[in-house]
C-alpha positions as CSV (number, residue, x, y, z in Angstrom):
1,X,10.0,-75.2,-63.4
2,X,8.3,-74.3,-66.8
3,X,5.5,-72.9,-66.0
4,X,5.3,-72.5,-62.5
5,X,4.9,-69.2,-61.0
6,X,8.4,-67.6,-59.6
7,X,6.9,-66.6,-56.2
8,X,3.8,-68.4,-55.1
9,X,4.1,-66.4,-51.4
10,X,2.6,-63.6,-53.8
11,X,0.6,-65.6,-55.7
12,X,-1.4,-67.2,-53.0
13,X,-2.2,-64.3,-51.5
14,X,-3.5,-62.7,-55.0
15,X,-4.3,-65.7,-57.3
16,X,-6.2,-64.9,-60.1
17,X,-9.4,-66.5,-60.5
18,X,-8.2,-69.1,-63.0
19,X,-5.1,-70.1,-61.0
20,X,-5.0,-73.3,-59.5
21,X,-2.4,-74.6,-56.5
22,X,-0.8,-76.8,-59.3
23,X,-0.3,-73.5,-61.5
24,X,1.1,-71.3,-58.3
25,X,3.6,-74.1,-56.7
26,X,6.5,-76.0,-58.0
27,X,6.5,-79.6,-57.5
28,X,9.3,-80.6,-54.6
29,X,12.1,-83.1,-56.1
30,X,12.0,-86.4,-55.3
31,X,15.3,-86.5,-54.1
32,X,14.5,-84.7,-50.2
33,X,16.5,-87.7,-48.1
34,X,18.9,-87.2,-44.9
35,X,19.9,-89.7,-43.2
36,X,17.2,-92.4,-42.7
37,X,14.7,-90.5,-43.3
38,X,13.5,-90.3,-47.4
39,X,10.3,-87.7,-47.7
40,X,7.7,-88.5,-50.5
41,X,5.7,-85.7,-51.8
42,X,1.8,-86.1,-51.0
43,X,0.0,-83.2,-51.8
44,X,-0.1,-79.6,-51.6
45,X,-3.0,-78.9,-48.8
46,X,-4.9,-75.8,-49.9
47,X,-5.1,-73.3,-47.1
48,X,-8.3,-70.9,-45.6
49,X,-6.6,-67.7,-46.2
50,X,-9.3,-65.8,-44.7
51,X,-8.8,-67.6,-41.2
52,X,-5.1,-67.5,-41.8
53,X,-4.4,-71.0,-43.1
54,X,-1.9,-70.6,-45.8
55,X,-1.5,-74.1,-48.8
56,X,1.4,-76.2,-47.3
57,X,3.4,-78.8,-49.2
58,X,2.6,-82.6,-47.3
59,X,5.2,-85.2,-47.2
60,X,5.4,-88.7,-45.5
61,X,8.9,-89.5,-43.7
62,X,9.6,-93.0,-45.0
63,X,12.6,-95.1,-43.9
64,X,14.4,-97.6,-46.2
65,X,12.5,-100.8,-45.7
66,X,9.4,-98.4,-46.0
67,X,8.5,-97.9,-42.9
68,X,6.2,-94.6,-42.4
69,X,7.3,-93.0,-39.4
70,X,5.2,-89.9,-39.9
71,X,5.2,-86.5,-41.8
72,X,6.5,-83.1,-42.6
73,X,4.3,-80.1,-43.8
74,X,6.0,-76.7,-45.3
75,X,3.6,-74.0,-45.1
76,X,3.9,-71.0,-48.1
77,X,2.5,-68.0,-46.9
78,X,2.9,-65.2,-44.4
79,X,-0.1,-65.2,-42.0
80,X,-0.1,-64.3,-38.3
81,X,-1.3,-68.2,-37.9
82,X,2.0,-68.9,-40.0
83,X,4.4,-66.4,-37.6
84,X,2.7,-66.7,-34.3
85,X,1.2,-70.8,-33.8
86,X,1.9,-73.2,-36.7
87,X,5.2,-72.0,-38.3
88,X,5.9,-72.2,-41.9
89,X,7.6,-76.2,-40.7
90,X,5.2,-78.9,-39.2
91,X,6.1,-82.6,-38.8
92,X,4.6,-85.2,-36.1
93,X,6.4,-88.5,-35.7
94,X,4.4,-91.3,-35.2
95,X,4.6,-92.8,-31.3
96,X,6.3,-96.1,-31.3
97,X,9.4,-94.4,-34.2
98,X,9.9,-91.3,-31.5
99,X,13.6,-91.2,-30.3
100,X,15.4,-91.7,-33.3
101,X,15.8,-87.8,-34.7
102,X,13.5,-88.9,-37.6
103,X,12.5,-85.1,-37.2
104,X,15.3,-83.9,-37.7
105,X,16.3,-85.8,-40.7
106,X,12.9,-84.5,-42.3
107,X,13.7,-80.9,-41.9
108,X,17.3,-81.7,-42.6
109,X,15.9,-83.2,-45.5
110,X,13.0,-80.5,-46.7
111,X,15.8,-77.8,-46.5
112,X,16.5,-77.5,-49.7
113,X,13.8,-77.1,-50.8
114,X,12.6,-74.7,-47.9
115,X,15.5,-72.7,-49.1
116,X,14.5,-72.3,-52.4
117,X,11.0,-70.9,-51.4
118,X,12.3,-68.7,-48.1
119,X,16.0,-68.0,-46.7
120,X,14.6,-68.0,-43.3
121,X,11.2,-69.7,-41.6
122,X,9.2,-69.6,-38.5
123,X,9.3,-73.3,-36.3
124,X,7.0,-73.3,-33.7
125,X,6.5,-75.5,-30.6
126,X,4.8,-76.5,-27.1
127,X,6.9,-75.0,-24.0
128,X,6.1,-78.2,-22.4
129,X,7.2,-80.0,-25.8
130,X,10.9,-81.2,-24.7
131,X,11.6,-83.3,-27.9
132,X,10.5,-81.1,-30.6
133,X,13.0,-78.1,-28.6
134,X,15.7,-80.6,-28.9
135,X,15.1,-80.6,-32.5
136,X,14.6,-77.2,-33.5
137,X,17.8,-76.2,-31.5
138,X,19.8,-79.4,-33.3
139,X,18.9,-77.9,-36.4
140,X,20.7,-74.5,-35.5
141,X,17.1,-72.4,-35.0
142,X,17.3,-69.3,-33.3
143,X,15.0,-68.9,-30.4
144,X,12.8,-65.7,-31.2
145,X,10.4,-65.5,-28.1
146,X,7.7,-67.2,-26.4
147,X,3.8,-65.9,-27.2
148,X,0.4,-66.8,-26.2
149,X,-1.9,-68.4,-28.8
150,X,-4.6,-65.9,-29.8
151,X,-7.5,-67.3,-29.1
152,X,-9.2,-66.6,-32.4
153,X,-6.6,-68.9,-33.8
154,X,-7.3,-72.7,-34.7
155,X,-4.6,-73.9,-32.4
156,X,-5.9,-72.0,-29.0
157,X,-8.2,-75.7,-29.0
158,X,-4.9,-77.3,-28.0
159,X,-2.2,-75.0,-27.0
160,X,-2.1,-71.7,-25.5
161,X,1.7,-70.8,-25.9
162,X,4.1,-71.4,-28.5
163,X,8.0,-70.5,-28.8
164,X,8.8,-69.3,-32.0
165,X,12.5,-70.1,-33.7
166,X,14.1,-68.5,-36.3
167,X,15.5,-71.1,-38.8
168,X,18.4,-70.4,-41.7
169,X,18.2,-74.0,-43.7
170,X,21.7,-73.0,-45.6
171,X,20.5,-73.4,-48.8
172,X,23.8,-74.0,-51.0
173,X,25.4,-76.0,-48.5
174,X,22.3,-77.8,-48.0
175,X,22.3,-78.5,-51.7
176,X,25.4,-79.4,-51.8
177,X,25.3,-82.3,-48.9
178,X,22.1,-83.4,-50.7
179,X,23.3,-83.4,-54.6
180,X,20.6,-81.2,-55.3
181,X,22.8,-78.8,-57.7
């Protein structure tokens, strides 16, 4: 992208004072579909850097006839927030579209793009969160370990473990299954 920074993981954690999120981060192509699920770019959600909170990239997860069935966040940034309780991948499904994988079709979706920011991310979940496991091990995530929540961290409010996966979105042959090249 002309004028877009080459590595806003740097950037956002030493912007200059003149540099705004639009200047650090590359716009996501519009194309981000798999299967059902279509994502449509939203925003990029500034983070709180000094309580961890890096900017993250907010999509909705629409189906064809429109339908919004929820959303997807990628977070950019390298925080012990980021590694230990939110994971660079986010997404909620809304309750009455649950059951359908529409999860997985985001991230399968957002991996392209993941890939051209990272080669590897953190997804994070709930022990007790059976359908979110289900998808993080579809996808082909490696389980890392299981950790408590510190409790300085925004997420302690609402969860006091998290597993951690590692996850490998396969860049080129994600590109290539989405005619991205």
């Amino acid at each position: 992208m002309k004028g877009k920074m080459n590595n806003p993981r740097r950037a956002i954690m030493q912007p200059s004072s003149d540099t705004s999120l639009n200047d650090i981060f590359q716009t996501p192509p519009d194309s981000l579909s798999f299967g059902k699920a279509r994502l449509h770019f939203v925003q990029i959600k500034p983070g709180d850097l000094p309580r961890g909170l890096v900017p993250a990239y907010h999509f909705r997860i629409l189906l064809a006839n429109g339908a919004d069935v929820g959303h997807i966040n990628f977070r950019v940034g390298d925080t012990e927030h980021v590694r230990i309780s939110a994971g660079h991948i986010g997404y909620e499904i809304r309750q009455e579209f649950r059951g359908h994988r529409y999860a997985f079709e985001a991230c399968r979706a957002i991996a392209p793009f993941v890939w051209s920011v990272y080669k590897a991310v953190t997804i994070t979940c709930d022990p007790d969160n059976l359908a979110s496991i289900r998808t993080i091990e579809r996808l082909g995530a490696r389980f890392i370990d299981e950790v408590a929540v510190p409790t300085r961290d925004p997420h302690f409010k609402h969860s006091r473990r998290k597993r951690r996966y590692e996850w490998k979105p396969d860049g080129l042959k994600a590109q290539r299954e989405f005619h991205i090249l």
